[in-house]
PAPA-446386 format. One record per atom (N, C-alpha, C): x, y, z; residue in three letters. Coordinates in steps of 0.2 Angstrom, whole numbers, plus 5000, padded with zeros to 4 digits. Layout:
N
XYZALA/...
% end
This chain:
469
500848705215UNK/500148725214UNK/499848695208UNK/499348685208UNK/498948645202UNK/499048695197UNK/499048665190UNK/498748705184UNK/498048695183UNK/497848675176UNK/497048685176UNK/496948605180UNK/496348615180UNK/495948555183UNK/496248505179UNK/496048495173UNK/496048445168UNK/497048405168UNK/497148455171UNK/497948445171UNK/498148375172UNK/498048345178UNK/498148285182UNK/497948225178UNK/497548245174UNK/497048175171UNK/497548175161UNK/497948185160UNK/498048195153UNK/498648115151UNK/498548095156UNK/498848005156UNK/498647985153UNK/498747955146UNK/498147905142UNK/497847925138UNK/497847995137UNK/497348045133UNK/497848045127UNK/497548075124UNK/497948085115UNK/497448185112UNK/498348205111UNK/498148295110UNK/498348295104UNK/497848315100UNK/498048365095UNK/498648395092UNK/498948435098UNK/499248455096UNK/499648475102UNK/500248465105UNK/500748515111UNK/501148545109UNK/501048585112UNK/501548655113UNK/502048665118UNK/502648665115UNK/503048665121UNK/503448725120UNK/503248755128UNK/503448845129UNK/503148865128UNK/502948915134UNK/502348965136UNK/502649045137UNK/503049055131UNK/503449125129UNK/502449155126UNK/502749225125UNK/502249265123UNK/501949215115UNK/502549175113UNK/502149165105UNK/502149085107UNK/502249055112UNK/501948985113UNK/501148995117UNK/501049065119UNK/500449085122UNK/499949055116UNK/500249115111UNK/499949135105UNK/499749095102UNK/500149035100UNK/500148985098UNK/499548925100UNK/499448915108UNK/499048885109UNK/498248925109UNK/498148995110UNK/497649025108UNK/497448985101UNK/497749015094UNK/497449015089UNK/497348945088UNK/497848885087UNK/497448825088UNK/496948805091UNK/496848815099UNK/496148815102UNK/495548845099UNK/495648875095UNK/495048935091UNK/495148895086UNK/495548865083UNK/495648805076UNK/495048765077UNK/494948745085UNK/494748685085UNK/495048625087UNK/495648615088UNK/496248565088UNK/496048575098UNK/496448515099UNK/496448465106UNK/497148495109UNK/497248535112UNK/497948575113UNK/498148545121UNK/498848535121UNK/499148555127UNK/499848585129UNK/499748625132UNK/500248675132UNK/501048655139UNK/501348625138UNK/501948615141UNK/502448675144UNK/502648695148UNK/503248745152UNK/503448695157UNK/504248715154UNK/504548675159UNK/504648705165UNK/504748765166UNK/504748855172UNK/503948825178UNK/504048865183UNK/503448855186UNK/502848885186UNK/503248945179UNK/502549015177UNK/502549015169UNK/502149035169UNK/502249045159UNK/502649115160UNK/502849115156UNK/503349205150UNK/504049215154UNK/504249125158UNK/505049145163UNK/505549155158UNK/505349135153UNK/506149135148UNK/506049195144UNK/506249205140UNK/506249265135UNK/505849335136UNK/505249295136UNK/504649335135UNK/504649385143UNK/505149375145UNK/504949415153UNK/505249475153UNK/505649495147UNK/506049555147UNK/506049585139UNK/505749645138UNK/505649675133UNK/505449715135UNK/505449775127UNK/505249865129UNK/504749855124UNK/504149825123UNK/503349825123UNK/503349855118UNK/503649835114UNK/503549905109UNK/503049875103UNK/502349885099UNK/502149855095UNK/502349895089UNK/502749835084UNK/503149855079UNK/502649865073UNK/502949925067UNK/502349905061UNK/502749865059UNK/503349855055UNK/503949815056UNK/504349855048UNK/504149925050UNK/504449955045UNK/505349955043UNK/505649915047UNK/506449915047UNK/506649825048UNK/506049815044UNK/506149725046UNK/506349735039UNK/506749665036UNK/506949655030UNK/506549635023UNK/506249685020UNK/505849655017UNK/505749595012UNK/504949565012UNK/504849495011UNK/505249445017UNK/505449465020UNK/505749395026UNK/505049365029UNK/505149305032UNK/504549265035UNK/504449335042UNK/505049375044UNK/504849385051UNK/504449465050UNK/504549485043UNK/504149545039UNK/503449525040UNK/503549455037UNK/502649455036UNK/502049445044UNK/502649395046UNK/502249405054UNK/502149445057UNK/502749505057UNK/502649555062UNK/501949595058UNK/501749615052UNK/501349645049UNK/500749635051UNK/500649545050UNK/500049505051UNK/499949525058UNK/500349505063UNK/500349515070UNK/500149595075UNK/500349625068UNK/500149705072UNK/499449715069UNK/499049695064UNK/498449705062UNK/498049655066UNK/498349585067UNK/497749555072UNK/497649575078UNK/498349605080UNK/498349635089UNK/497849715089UNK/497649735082UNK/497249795084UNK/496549755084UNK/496449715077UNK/495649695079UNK/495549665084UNK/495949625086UNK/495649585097UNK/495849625101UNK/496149695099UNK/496249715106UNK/495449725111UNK/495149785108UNK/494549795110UNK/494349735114UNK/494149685110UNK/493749635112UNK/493949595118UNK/494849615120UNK/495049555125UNK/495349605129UNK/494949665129UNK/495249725134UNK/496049745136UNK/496549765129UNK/496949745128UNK/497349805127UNK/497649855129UNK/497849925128UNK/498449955122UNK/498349995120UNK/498750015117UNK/498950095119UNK/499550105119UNK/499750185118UNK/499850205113UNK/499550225109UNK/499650265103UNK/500350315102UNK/500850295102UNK/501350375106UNK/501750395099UNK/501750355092UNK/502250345086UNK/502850345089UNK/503250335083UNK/503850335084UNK/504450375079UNK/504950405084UNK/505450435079UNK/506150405079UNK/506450385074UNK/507250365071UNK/507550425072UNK/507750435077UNK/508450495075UNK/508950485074UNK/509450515070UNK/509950525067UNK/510450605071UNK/510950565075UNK/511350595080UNK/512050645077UNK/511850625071UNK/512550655066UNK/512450655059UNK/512850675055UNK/512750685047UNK/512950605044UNK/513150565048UNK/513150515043UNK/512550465044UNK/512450475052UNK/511950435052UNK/511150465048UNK/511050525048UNK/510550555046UNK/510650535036UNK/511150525034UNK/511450515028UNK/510750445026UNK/510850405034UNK/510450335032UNK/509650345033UNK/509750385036UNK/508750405035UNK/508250385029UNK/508650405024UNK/508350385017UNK/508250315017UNK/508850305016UNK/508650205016UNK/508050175021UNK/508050215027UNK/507550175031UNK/506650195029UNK/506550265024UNK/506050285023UNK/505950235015UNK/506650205013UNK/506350165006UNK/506150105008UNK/506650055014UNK/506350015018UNK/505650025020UNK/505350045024UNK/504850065026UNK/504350055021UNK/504450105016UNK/504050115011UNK/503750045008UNK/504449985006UNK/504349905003UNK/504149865009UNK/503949905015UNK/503549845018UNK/502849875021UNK/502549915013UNK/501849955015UNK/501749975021UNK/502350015024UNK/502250075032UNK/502350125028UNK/501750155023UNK/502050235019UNK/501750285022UNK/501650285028UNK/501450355031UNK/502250385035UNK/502950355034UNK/503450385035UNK/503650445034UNK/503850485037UNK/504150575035UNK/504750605038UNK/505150605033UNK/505550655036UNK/505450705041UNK/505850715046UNK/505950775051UNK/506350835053UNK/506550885050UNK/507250905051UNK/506950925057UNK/507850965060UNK/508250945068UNK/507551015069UNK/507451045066UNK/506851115069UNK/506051085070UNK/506051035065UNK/505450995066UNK/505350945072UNK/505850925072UNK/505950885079UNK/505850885084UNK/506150945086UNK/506350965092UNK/505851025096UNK/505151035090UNK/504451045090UNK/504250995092UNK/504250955090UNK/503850885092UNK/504050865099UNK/504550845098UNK/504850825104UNK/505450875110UNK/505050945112UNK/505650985116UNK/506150955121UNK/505850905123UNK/506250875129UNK/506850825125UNK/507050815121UNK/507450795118UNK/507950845118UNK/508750805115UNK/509450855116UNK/509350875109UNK/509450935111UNK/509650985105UNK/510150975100UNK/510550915101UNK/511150895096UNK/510750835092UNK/510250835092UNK/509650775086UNK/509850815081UNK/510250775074UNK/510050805068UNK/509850795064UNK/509150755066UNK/508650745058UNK/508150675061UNK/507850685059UNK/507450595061UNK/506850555057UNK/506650525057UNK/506050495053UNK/505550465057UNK/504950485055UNK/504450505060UNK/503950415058UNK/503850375062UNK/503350335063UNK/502850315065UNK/502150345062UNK/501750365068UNK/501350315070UNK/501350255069UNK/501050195071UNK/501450145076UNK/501950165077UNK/502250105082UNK/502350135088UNK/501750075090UNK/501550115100UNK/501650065103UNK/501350075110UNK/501650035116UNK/501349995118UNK/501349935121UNK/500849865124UNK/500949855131UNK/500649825132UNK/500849775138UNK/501249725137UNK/501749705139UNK/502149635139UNK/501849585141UNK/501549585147UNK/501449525150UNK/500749505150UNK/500049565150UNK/499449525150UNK/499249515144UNK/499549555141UNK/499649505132UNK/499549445133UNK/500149415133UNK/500249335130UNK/499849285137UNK/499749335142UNK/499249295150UNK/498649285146UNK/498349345143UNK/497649325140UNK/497549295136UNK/498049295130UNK/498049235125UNK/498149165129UNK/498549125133UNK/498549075136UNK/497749075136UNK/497649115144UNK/496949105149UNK/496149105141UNK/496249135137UNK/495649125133UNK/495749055129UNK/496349035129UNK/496348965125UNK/496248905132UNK/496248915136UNK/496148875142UNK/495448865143UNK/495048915143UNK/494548955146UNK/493948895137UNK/494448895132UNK/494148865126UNK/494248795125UNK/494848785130UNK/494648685131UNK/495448675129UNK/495848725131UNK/496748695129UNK/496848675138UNK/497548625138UNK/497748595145UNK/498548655145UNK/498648645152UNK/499248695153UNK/499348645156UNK/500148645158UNK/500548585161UNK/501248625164UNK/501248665168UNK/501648695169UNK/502248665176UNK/503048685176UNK/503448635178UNK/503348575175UNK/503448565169UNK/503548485167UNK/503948505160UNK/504448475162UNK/504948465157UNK/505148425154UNK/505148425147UNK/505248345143UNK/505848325142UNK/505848265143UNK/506548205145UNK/506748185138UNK/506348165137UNK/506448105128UNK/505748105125UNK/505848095121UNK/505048085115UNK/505248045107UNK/504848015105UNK/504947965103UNK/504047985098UNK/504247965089UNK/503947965085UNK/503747905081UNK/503347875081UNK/503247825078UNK/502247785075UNK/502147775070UNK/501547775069UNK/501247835068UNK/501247895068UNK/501047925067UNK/501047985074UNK/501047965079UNK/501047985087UNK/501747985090UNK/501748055092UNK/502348075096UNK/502148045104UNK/502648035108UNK/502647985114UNK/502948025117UNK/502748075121UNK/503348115126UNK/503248105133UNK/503948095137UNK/504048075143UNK/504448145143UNK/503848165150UNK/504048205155UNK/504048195162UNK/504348235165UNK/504548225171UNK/503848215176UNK/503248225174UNK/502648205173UNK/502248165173UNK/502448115168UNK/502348065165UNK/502448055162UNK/502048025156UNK/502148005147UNK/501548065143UNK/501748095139UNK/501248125134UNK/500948085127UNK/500348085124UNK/500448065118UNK/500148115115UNK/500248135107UNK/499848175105UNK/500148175096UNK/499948195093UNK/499948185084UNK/500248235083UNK/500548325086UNK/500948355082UNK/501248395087UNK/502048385086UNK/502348445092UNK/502548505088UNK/502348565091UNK/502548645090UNK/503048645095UNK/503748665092UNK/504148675097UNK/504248765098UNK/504248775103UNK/504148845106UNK/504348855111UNK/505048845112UNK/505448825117UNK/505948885119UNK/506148955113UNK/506349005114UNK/507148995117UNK/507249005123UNK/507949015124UNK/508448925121UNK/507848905123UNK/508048815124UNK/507848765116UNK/507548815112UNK/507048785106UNK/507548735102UNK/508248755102UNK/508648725097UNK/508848665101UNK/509148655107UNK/509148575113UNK/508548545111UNK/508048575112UNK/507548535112UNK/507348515105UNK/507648525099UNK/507548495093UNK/507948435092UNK/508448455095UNK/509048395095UNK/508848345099UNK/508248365103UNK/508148285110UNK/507548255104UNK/507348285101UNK/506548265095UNK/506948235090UNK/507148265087UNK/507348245080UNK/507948225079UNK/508648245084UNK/509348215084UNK/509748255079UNK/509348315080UNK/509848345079UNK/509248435077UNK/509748505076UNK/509348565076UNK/509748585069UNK/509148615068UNK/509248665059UNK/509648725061UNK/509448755068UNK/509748815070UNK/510348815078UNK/510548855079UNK/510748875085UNK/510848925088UNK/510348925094UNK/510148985100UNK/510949025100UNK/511049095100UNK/511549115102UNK/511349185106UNK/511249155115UNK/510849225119UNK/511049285116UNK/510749335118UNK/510949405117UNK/510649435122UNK/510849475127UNK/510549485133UNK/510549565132UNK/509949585135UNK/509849695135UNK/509749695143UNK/509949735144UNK/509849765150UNK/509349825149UNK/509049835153UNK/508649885153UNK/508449945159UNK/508749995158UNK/508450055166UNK/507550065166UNK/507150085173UNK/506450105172UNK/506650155175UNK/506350225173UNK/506450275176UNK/505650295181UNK/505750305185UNK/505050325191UNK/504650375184UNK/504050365188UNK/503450395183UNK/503250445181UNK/503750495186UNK/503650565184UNK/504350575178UNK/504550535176UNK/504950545169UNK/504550505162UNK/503850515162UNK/503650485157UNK/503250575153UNK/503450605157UNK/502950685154UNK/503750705150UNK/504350685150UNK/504850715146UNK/504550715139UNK/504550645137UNK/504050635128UNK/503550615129UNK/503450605120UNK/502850575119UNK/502850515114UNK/503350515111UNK/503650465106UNK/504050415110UNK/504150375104UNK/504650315106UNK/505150335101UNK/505850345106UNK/506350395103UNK/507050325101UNK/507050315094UNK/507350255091UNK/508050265089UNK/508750225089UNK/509150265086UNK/509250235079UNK/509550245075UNK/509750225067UNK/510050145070UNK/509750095068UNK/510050045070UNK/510449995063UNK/510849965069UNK/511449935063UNK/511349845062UNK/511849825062UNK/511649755059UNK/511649705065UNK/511949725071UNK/511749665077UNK/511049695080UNK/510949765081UNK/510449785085UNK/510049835081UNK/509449865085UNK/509149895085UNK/509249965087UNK/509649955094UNK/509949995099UNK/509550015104UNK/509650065106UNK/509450075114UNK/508950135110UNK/508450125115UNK/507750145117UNK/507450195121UNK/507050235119UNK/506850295128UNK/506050265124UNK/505950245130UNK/505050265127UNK/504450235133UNK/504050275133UNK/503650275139UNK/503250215141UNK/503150175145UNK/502850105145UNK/501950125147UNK/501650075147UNK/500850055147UNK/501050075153UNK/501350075157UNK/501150075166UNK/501350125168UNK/501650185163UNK/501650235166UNK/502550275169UNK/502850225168UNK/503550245167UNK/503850275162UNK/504650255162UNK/504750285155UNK/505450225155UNK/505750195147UNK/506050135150UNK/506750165143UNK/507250145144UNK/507850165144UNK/508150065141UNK/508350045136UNK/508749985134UNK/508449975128UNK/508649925125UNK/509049865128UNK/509949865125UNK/510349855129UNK/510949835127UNK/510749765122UNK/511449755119UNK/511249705117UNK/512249675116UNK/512149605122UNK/512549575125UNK/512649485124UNK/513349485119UNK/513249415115UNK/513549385124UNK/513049325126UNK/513349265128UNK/513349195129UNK/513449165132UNK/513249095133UNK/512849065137UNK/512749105143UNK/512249065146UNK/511749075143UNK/511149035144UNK/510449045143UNK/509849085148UNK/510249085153UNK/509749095160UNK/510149145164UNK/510749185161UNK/510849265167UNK/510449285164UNK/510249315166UNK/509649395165UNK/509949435170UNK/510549435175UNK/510849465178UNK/510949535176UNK/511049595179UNK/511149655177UNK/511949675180UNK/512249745177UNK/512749745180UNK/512849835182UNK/513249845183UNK/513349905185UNK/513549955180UNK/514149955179UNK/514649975173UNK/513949995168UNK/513849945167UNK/513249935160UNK/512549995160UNK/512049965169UNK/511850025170UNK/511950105169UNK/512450105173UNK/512650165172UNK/512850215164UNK/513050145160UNK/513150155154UNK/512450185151UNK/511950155151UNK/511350165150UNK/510850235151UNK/510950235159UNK/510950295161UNK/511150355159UNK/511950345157UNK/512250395152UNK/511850425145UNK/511750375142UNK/511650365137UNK/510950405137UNK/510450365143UNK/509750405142UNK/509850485144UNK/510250515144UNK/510150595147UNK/510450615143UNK/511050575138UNK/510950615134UNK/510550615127UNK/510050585127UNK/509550585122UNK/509150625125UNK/508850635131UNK/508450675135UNK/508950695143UNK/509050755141UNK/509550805145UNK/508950795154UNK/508350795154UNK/508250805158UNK/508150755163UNK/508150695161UNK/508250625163UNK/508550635170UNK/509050675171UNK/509650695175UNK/509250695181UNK/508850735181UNK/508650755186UNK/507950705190UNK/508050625186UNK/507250595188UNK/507650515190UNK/507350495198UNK/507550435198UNK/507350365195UNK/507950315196UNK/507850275193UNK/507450215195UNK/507250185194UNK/506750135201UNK/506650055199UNK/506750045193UNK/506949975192UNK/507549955187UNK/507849905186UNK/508249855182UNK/508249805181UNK/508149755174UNK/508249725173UNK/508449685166UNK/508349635165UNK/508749615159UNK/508549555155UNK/508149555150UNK/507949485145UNK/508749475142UNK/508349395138UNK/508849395134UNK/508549365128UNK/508749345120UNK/508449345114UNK/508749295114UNK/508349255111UNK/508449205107UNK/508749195102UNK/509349225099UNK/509249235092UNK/509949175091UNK/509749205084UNK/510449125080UNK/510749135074UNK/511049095071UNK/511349115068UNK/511049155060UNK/510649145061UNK/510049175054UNK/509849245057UNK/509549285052UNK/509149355051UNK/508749345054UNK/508549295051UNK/507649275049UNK/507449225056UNK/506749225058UNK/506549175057UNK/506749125057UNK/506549055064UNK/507049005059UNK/506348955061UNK/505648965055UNK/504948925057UNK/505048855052UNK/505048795054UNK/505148735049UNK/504548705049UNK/504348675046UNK/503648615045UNK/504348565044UNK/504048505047UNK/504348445045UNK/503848385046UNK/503448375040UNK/502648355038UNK/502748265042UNK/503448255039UNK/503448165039UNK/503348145046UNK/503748205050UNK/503648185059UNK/503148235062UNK/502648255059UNK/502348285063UNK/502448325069UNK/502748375064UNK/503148425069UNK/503048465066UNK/503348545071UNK/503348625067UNK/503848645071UNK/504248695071UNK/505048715074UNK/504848775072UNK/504948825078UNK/504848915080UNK/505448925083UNK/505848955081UNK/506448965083UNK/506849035082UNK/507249055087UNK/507449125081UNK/507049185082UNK/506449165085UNK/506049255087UNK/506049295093UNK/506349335091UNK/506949395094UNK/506349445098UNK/506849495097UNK/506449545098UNK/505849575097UNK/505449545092UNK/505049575086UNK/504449515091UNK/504549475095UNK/504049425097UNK/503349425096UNK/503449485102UNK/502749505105UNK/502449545099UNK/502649565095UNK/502149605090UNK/501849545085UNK/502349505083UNK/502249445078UNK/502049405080UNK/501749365088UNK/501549325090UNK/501049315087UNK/500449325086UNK/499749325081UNK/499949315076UNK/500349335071UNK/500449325066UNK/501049265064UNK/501449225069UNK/501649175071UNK/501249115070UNK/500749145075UNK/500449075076UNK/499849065070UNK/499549125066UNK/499149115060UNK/499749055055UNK/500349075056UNK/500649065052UNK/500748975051UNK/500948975057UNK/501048915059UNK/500348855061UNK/499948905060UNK/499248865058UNK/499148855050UNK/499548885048UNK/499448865039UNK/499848795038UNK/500348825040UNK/500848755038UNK/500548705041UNK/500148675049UNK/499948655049UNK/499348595046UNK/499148655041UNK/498648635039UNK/498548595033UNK/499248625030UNK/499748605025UNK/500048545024UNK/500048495031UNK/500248455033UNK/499848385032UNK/499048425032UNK/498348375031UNK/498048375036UNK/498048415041UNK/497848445046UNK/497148465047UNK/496648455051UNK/495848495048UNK/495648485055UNK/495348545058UNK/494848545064UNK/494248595063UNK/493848555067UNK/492948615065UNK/493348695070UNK/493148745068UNK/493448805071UNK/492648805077UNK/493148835082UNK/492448855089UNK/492248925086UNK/491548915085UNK/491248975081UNK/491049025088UNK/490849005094UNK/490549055101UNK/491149045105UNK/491849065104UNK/492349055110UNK/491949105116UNK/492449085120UNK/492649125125UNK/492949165125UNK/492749235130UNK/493349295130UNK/493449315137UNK/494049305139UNK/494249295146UNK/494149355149UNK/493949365154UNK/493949435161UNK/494649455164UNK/495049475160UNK/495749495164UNK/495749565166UNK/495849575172UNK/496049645175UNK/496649675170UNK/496349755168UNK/496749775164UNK/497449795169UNK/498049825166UNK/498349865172UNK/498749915168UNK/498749935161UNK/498949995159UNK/498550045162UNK/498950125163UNK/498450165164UNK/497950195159UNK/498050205152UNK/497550215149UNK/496850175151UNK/496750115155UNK/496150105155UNK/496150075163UNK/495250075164UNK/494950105170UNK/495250025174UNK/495550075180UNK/496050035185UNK/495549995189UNK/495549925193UNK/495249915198UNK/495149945202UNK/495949965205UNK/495850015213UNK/495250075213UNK/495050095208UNK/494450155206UNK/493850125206UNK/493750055207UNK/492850035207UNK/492849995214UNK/492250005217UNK/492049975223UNK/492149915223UNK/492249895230UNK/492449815232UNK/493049775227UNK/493549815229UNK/494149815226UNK/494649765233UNK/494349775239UNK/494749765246UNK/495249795246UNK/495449855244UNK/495749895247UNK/496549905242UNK/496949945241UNK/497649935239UNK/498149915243UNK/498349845240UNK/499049845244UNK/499749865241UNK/499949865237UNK/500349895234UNK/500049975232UNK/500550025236UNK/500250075236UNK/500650125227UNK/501250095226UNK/501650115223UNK/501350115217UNK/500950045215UNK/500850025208UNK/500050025208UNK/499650055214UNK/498850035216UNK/498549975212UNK/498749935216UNK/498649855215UNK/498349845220UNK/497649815220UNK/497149815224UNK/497049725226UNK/496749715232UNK/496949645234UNK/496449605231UNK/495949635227UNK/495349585223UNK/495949575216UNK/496349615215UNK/496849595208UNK/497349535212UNK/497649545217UNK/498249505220UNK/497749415219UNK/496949425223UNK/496749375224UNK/496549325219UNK/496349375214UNK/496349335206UNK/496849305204UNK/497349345203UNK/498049325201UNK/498449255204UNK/498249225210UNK/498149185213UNK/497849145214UNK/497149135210UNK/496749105210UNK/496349075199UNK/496249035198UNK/495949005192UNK/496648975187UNK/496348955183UNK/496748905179UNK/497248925176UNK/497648975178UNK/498148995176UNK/498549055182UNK/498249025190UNK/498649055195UNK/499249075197UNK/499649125198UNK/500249125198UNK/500549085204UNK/501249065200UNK/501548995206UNK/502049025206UNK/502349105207UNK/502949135211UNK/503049195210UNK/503249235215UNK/503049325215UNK/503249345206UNK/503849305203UNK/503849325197UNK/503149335195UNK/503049275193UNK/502349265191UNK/501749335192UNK/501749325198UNK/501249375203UNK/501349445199UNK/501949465202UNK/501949535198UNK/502049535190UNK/502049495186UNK/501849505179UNK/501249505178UNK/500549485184UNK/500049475183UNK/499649545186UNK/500049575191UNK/499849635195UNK/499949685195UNK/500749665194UNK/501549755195UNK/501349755200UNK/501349715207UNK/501249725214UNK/502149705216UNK/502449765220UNK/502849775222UNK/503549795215UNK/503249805209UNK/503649835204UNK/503549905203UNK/503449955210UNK/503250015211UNK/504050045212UNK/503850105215UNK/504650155217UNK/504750115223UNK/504450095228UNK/504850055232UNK/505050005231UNK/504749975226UNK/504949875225UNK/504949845230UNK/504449865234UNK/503949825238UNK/504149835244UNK/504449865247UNK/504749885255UNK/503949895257UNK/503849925257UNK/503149915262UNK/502349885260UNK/502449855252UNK/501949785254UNK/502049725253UNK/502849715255UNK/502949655256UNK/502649595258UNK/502549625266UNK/502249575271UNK/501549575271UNK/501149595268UNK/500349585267UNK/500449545262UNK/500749565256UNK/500849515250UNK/501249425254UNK/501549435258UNK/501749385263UNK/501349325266UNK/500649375268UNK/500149335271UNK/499749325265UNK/499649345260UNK/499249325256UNK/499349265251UNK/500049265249UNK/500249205246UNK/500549155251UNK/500549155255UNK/500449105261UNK/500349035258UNK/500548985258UNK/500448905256UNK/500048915248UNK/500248965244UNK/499948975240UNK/500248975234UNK/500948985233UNK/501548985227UNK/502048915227UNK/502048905223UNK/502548835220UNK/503348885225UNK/503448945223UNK/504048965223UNK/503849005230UNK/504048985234UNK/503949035242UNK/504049115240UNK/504049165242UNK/504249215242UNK/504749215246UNK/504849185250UNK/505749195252UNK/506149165248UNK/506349125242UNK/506649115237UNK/506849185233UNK/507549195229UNK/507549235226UNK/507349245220UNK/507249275216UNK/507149295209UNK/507449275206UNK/507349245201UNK/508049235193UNK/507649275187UNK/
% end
């Protein structure tokens, strides 16, 4: 299926600036450049934007009170969380307000609480508070009575995953950036001041590459520059979703004391209305299982009932599983390399989606820093995306909607049919349902399958009878 119009015609042309990978912070990244003013085109080598990393995560917008203070990935998650509040309004962008609680399951871990409220405090989150187990378990009843103590933070709420980083693309699109989706680059070559990338599409030229490449960023530095600063080392989270009558148990996002590889596993309610249970956190070698497993499920399952006893009694209705980028660094691993007209994003884990804004400001400085200068678009564009959190007024509830086909998730066929249609259509049910939640309901699509069937009829790159990865 076509990407934007201007897609086909980019033979010959010279960009500003290419981004390659359409992850939540390759989105980002080609938004704030396009607003820069810079001549952008946006490369995925997948047949949809956000298929690598960015497809699996627990939404969580961080203040980044447990990020290491001063690190680069402190400062963007910060930057990232204040830019995400001032555009939300404007680009119809949701939040759940739900705060958040660190509990402490024992005396030693509650021992660490302190640490986490002086962290906090050195990365200006000082609305932190102590909460002993009587104060808790006011706040949060539906919680196990065995919680010994916890730290309350009332600013870290819930997002949407996916039309997050969709809106970011679609309004850099919508503002004169090219998408070139399915083209994967072969070799590229620097010389004169112009990168010359051959893809599987043709030849690209353009004056600066951003690589944003996420599961793949660090191969992809070695095919550029002949060699990589860092190395991708997966980390895979499984995740349970629980049906949507388990989102009335909390109201927080219930955190544990996390240690030095992880975070830990998670309960906390999503923007759609469920309630989500992960991530594990699983070293391995592939790049591309996002496979789930049983043993581990179950593990999970365990796990959430006993942080919420009551969990027991509510079905589970989807699984799934991302996996992080991460490497052998903490940090961040963002390079400028001025001589070749390059930038390297590398390394952004779990924290993506909060920090993406604040990435790509970031990574516009350096930029600029490089000698870089464009007029900024002073009247952009602010894209028309159907929201689909429920906090905010759903399609199915306004007239000439055609009706819901997806009864599970009330995904109406004027959503399916947008979703399908304009410069950034989806080209495979992945796609579809990150654009819709059409068939990510309690049935996972048993019964609107076949209408969804007829509708994307010679219309997706990936047929719906293909399966999922």
């Amino acid at each position: 299926m076509p990407d934007d119009p201007s897609s086909d015609r980019i033979a010959g042309e010279e960009f500003d600036v290419v981004v390659i990978g359409s992850g939540v912070v390759g989105c980002a990244m080609a938004r704030r450049f396009t607003l820069e003013g810079a001549r952008v085109l946006v490369l995925e080598k997948a047949a949809d934007i956000l298929d690598g990393a960015s497809k699996g995560n627990s939404a969580i917008l961080h203040t980044g009170f447990d990020a290491e203070p001063g690190s680069l990935e402190q400062h963007c998650i910060q930057a990232g969380y204040e830019e995400y509040l001032q555009v939300k309004d404007e680009l119809n962008l949701p939040v759940l307000e739900s705060g958040a609680l660190v509990v402490a399951w024992n005396a030693a871990e509650a021992e660490m609480l302190g640490g986490i409220v002086d962290k906090a405090r050195a990365n200006s989150v000082r609305d932190v508070q102590h909460l002993s187990s009587a104060q808790l378990l006011v706040k949060e009843p539906g919680l196990s009575k065995k919680a010994f103590a916890a730290v309350e933070v009332p600013r870290e709420f819930v997002i949407d995953p996916w039309t997050t980083p969709y809106t970011y693309l679609l309004q850099a699109i919508e503002n004169g950036a090219t998408v070139k989706r399915d083209t994967a680059v072969i070799d590229a070559d620097f010389a004169a001041g112009l990168w010359q990338i051959e893809t599987n599409r043709g030849k690209i030229t353009a004056r600066t590459v951003i690589n944003c490449a996420g599961l793949y960023g660090d191969l992809l530095e070695q095919k550029l520059l002949g060699q990589s600063a860092f190395e991708i080392r997966p980390r895979k989270g499984q995740f349970l979703v629980f049906d949507k009558s388990a989102s009335r148990l909390i109201d927080s996002i219930i955190l544990p004391v996390p240690n030095e590889i992880t975070k830990g596993i998670v309960v906390c309610r999503t923007i759609f209305g469920n309630l989500l249970v992960g991530p594990t956190a699983e070293e391995q070698q592939s790049r591309d299982d996002a496979s789930v497993d049983a043993n581990t499920l179950q593990a999970l399952h365990n796990k959430g009932v006993e942080i919420i006893p009551e969990l027991a009694n509510h079905s589970v209705t989807a699984t799934y599983a991302g996996i992080r980028p991460a490497t052998e660094f903490k940090d961040y691993c963002i390079q400028p390399y001025a001589e070749q007209n390059y930038i390297s994003v590398g390394g952004i884990r779990s924290t993506g989606l909060t920090a993406a804004l604040g990435i790509a400001s970031h990574v516009f400085r350096l930029y600029q820093a490089m000698g870089n200068s464009h007029n900024q678009i002073d009247n952009f564009v602010v894209p028309d995306v159907l929201p689909l959190a429920e906090s905010l007024e759903r399609n199915w509830s306004k007239p000439g909607n055609g009706g819901i086909v997806c009864h599970c998730e009330l995904v109406t066929r004027h959503e399916i049919e947008q979703a399908l249609s304009g410069p950034l259509a989806a080209n495979s049910l992945a796609g579809l349902k990150r654009r819709t939640r059409a068939t990510m309901g309690r049935c996972q699509g048993f019964y609107c399958s076949a209408e969804l069937s007829e509708m994307c009829a010679n219309r997706l790159q990936i047929p719906l009878s293909e399966p999922l990865t």
